[in-house]
C-alpha positions as CSV (number, residue, x, y, z in Angstrom):
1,X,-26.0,-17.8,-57.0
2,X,-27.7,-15.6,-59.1
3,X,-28.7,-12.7,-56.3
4,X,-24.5,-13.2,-55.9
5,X,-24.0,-12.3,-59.5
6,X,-26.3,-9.6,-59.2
7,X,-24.5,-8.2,-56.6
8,X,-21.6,-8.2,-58.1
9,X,-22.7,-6.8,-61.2
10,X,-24.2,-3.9,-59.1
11,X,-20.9,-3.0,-57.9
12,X,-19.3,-3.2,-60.9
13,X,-21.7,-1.0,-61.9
14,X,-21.4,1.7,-58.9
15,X,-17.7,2.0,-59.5
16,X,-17.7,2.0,-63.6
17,X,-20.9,4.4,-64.1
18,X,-19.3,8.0,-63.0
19,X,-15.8,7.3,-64.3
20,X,-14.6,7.5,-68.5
21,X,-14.2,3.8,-67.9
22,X,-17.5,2.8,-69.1
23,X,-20.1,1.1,-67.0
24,X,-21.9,-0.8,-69.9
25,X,-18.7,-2.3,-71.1
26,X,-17.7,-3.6,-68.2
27,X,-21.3,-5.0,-67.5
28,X,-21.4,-6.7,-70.6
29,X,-18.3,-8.4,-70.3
30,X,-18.7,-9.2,-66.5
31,X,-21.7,-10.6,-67.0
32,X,-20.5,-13.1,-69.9
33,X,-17.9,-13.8,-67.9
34,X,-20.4,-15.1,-65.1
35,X,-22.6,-16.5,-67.3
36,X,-25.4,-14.2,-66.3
37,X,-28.4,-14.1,-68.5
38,X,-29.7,-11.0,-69.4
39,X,-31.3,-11.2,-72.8
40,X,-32.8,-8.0,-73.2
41,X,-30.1,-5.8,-70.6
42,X,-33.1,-4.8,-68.5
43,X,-31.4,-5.8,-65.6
44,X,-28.1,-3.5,-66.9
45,X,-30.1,-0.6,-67.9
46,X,-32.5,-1.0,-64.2
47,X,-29.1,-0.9,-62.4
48,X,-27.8,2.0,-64.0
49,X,-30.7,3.8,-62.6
50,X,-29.5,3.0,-59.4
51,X,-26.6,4.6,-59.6
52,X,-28.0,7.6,-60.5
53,X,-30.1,7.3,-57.5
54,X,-27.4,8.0,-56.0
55,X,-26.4,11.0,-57.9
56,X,-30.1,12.1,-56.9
57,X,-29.4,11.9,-53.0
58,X,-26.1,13.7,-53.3
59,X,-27.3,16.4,-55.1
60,X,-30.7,16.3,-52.9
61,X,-30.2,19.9,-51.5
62,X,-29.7,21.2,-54.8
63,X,-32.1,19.6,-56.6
64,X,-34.4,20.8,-53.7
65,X,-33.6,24.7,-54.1
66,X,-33.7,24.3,-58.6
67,X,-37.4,23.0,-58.0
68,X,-38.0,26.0,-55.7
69,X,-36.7,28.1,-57.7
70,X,-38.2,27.1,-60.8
71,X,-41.8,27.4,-58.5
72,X,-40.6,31.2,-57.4
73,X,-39.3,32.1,-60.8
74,X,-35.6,32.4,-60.5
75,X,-34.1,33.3,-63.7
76,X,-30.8,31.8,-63.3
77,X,-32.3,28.5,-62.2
78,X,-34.6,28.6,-64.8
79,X,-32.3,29.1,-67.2
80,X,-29.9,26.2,-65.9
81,X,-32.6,23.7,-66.2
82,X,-33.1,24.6,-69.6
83,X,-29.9,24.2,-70.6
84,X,-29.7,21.0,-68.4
85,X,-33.0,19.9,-71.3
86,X,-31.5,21.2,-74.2
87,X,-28.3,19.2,-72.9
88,X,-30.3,15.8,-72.9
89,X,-32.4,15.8,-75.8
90,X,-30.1,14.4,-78.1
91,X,-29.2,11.1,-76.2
92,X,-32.8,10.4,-75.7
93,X,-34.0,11.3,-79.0
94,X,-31.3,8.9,-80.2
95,X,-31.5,6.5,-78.0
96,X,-35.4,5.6,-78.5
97,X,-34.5,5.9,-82.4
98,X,-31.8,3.1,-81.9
99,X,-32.8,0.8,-79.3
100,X,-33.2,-2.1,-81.3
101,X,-30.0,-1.8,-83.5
102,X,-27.8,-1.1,-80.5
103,X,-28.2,-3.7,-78.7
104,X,-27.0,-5.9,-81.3
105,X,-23.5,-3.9,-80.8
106,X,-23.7,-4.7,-77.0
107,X,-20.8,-7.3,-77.3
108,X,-17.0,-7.7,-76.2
109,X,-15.6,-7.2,-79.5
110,X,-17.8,-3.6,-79.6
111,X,-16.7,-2.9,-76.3
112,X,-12.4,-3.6,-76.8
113,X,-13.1,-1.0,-79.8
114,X,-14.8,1.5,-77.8
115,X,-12.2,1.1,-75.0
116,X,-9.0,1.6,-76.9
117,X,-10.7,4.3,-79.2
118,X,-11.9,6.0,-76.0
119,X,-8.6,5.4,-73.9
120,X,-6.7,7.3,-77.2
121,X,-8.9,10.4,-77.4
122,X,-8.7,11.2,-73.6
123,X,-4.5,11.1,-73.4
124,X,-4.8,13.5,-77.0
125,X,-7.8,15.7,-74.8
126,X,-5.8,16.1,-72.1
127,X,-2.1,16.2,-73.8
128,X,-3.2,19.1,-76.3
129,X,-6.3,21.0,-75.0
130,X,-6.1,23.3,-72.5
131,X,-9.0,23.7,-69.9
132,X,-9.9,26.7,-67.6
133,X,-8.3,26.3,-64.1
134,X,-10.6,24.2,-62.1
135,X,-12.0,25.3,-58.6
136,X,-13.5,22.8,-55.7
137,X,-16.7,23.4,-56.6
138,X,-18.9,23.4,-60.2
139,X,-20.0,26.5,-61.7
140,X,-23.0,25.7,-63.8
141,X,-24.2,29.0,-63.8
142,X,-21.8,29.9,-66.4
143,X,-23.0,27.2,-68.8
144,X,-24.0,28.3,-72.2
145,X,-26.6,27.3,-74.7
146,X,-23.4,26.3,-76.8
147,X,-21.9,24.8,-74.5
148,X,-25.1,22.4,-73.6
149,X,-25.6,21.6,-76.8
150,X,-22.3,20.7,-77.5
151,X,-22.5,18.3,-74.6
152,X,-26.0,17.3,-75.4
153,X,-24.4,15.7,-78.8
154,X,-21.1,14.4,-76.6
155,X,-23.5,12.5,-74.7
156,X,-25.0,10.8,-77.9
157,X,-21.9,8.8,-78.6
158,X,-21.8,7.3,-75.5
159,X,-24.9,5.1,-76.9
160,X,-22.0,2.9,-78.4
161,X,-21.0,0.1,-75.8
162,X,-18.1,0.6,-74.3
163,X,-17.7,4.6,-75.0
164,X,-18.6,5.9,-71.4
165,X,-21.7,8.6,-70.7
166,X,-19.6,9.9,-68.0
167,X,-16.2,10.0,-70.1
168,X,-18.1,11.5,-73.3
169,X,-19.8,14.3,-71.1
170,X,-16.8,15.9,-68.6
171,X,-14.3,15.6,-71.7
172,X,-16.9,16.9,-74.1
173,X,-17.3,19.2,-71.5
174,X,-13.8,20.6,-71.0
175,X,-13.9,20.5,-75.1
176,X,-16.7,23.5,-74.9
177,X,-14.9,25.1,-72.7
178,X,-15.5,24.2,-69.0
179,X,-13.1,23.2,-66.2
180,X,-12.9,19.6,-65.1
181,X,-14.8,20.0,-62.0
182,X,-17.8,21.4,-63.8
183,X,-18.0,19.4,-66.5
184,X,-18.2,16.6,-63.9
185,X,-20.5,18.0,-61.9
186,X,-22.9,18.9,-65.2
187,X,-22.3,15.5,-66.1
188,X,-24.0,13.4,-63.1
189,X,-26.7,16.2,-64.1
190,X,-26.9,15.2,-67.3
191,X,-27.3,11.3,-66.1
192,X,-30.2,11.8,-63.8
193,X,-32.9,12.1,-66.8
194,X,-31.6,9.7,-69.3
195,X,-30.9,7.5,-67.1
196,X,-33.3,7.6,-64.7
197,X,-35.9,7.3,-68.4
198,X,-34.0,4.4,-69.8
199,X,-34.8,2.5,-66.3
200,X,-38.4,3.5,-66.7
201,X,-38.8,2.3,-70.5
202,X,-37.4,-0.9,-69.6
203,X,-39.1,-1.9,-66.8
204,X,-42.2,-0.8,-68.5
205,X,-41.0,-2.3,-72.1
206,X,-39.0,-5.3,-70.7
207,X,-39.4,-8.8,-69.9
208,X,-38.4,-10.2,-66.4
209,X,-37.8,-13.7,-67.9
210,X,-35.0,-12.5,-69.9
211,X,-33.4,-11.4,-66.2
212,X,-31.8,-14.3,-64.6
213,X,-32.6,-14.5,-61.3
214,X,-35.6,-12.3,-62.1
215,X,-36.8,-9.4,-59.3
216,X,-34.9,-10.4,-56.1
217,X,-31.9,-10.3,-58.4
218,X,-32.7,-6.6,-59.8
219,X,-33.3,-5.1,-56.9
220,X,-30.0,-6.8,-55.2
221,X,-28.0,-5.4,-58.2
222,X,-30.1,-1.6,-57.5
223,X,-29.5,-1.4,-54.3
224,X,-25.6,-2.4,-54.6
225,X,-25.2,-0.1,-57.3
226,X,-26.7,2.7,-55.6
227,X,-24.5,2.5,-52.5
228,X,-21.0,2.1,-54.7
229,X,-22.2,4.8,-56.4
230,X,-22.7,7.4,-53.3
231,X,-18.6,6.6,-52.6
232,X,-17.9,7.0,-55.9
233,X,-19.6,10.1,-56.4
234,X,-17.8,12.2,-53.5
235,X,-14.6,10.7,-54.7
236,X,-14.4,11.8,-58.3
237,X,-15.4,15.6,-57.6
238,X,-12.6,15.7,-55.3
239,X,-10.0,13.8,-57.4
240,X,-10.8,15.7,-60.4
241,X,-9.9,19.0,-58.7
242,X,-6.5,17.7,-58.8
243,X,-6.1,15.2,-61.1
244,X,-6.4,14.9,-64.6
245,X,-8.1,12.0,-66.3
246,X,-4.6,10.1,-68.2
247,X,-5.0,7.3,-65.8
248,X,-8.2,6.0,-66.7
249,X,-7.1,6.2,-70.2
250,X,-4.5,3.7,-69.9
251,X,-6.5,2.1,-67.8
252,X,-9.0,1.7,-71.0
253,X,-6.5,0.5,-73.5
254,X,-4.8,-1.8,-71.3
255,X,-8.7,-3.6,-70.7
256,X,-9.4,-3.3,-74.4
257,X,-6.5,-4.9,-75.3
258,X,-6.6,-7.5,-72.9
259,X,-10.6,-8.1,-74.0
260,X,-9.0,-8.3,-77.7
261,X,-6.3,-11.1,-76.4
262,X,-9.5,-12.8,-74.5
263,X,-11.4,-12.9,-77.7
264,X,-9.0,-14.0,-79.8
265,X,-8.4,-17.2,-77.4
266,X,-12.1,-17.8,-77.5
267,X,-12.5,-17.2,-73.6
268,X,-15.4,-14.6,-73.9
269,X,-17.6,-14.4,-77.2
């Protein structure tokens, strides 16, 4: 039952992590829902980390030619992945400041909050700013320092449950000036260290007795997580070329309110 759960959660996870949904809110409250014990949310934060596995592979040929060229001394790459540095200072800096105290905020209640307040801010981003026309494919070689540090900061607020890495970067993003498609693209970027980081820090801080289900059920959540996440991946970069994001916003204040309405009942905690 538990590897199930795991499962589960791992998709929930692979669908949740790349859109402005929120990955960690739906976690938490999935995994009340199921009853799934995960004291210390080292199995959340080890899942995550497969999901941006995922971004890894997709991204595996450019990844490839940034590390060569940072070997052969490309200025424009190097100057990308220092901006891509800058960019996710802030988020780790804060988030190894705050461990302890967020976790405590990693309930339903946080995460309704989060949801609504998020769900508002993207239908005022997209009703009243105006981004640059967006191509099929990212340009991150017009990224700024500015604009990386801007997004650096976005990126910190998405330490609150229920606030979305992925929904705090692309319309922080679009807010310092890039199109949707690149800020989306800079935004899976952004993921790979502080995620990949967080995963590392908990399997090295954790406890697997807080995990229910302990390693089997980890590594059934990783690997279900890293193949929802390959679909979803391909799937957002070509929506957003077309699309804008108001759906997922609605989508975010019709779940908060309905986690409010669950909460109030007594149904989830």
């Amino acid at each position: 039952m538990e590897i199930l759960q795991a499962i589960i959660l791992g998709v929930i996870e692979g669908l949740t992590e790349f859109l402005p949904i929120s990955s960690t809110g739906h976690l938490i409250v999935a995994a009340e829902a199921m009853d799934y014990y995960d004291a210390s949310k080292m199995f959340t934060v080890v899942i995550q980390t497969g999901a941006i596995l995922a971004v890894v592979w997709f991204y595996r040929q450019q990844l490839k030619a940034l590390a060569l060229g940072l070997i052969s001394g490309s200025k424009p790459l190097q100057r990308f992945c220092l901006l891509w540095l800058i960019a996710t200072i802030p988020a780790g800096v804060f988030g190894l400041l705050l461990d302890a105290q967020l976790e405590s905020y990693a309930v339903a209640t946080t995460v309704a909050v989060a949801m609504i307040l998020g769900g508002i801010a993207i239908l005022l981003i997209e009703t009243f700013h105006r981004s640059p026309p967006a191509g099929k494919e990212a340009n991150l070689r017009k990224l700024t320092m500015s604009q990386a540090v801007q997004i650096g900061f976005y990126q910190v607020l998405a330490l609150v449950p229920g606030v979305s890495r992925s929904g705090a970067t692309i319309l922080g993003g679009m807010l310092a000036g890039l199109d949707r498609v690149t800020a989306t693209a800079f935004s899976f970027y952004l993921g790979i260290p502080i995620l990949l980081l967080a995963g590392i820090y908990k399997l090295i801080t954790g406890d697997l007795s807080t995990v229910e289900g302990g390693g089997p059920a980890i590594i059934a959540g990783f690997i279900a997580s890293f193949l929802t996440a390959l679909v979803v991946i391909s799937w957002l970069l070509r929506y957003v070329s077309r699309h804008n994001f108001k759906p997922f916003a609605y989508y975010r204040i019709g779940f908060g309110l309905l986690l409010l309405v669950l909460i109030g009942l007594g149904l989830i905690g």
